[in-house]
Every structure is written in structure tokens, then in C-alpha cells.
C-alpha positions, -999 to +999 in steps of 0.1 A: -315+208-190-324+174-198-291+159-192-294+179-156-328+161-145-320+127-160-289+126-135-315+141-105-337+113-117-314+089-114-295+101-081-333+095-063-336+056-081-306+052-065-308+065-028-343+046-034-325+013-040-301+015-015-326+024+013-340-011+003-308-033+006-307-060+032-281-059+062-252-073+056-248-109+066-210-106+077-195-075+090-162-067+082-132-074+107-110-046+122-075-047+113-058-073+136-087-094+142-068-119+126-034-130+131-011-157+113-011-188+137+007-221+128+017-233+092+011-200+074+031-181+109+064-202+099+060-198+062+056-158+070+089-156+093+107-178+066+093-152+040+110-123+068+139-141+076+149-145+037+145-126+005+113-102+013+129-091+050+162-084+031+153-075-003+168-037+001+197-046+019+213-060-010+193-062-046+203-024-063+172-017-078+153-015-042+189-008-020+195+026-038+160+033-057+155+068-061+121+062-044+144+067-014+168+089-021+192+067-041+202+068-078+187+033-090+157+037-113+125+050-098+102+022-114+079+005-095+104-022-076+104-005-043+070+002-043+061-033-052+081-041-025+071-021+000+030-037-010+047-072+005+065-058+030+045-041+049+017-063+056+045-087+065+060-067+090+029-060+105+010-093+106+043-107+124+047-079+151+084-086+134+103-051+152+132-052+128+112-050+097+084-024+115+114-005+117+122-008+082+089-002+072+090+032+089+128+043+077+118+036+038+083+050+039+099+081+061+125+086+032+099+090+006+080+109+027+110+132+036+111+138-001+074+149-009+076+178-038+061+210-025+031+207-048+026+173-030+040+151-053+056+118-041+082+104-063+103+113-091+088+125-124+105+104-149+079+087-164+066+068-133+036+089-127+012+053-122+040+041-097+027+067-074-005+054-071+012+021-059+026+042-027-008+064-022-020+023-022+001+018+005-002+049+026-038+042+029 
């Protein structure tokens, strides 16, 4: 019983504090608010045009990762991967690799377990966090 009011006591210290917080001074941006211009544009498109834009077209380990269907190792390269490439794409308006970004997400999706379950189970249980990560 103790243990039950202590956490009641401490629920009301803490709605109590946060009724007192100032307004924040800065609001947070909505996505696209902000867009790459200049310098840090061309190092992005260099970044799309080479390795990160082509990574799974050639490199095994993300080509044919069993993260999408293949028989490489289901570690956490294509997931990895996927955290660069997305943001990428998308902060570029660069077509080609929105359309990537859809086909591989789509093929892990396509592969969901019925219990819900995305990935393979070999051991790579913390890898899935890395795509709920990126599905958010």
C-alpha cells in the first residue's frame, strides 16, 4: 500500500511541476521547413550520386540482405543503410532514390511475420528496432 501512494504522491509532484514550466522559447520545425541549399546541397547529391545512392546495387551484404528477401546475412547493414538513405532521398526530392526508398522498405514490409514481427529471427532481434526507428 505504501509503495501504491508513494507513486500517487509522486504522479501529483509531477503534473504540479510541469503545470509550472515556462513556454518554450523555440518551437519545433515541421518536417521540410528546412531544405539543403548551396554547399551542403552538392555535398548531398555527391553523397546520392556515389556510394550511399548505389550501396545495394552492388555491395552483397545490402544487394541480397535477407532484410529484403535475399540470402545475405540479416545483420544490421541494410538497416543502417536504409537510416542514411532515407533522409537523403528525401531532403533532395532525388525521384530515383524515393523510389528506392519505397521498393526496399516495401520488401520488408511484404515480409512482416503474422505475429507482426519484421525481420528474420536469427539473432538480430535489436536490428529491428533500427527499422521500427525508421518507420517512425
Amino acid at each position: 500500500m505504501g509503495l501504491f501512494f508513494a507513486s500517487i504522491t509522486g504522479t501529483k509532484k509531477l503534473r504540479t511541476e510541469m503545470s509550472e514550466l515556462k513556454e518554450l522559447a523555440l518551437r519545433p520545425m515541421p518536417l521540410g521547413a528546412i531544405e539543403p541549399r548551396g554547399w551542403l546541397q552538392q555535398q548531398l547529391k555527391i553523397q546520392a550520386d556515389g556510394l550511399s545512392g548505389h550501396l545495394d546495387e552492388f555491395w552483397p551484404d545490402v544487394r541480397d540482405s535477407a532484410w529484403f528477401g535475399g540470402d545475405a546475412d540479416s545483420w544490421e547493414r541494410a538497416p543502417y543503410w536504409l537510416d542514411g538513405i532515407i533522409p537523403l532521398a528525401f531532403l533532395l526530392g532525388d525521384e530515383r532514390l524515393i523510389e528506392k526508398v519505397h521498393q526496399r522498405v516495401d520488401q520488408i514490409l511484404d515480409r512482416q511475420g503474422e505475429d507482426g514481427w519484421l525481420g528474420t529471427r536469427q539473432g538480430n532481434e535489436g536490428h529491428s528496432l533500427i527499422l521500427v526507428m525508421l518507420l517512425t
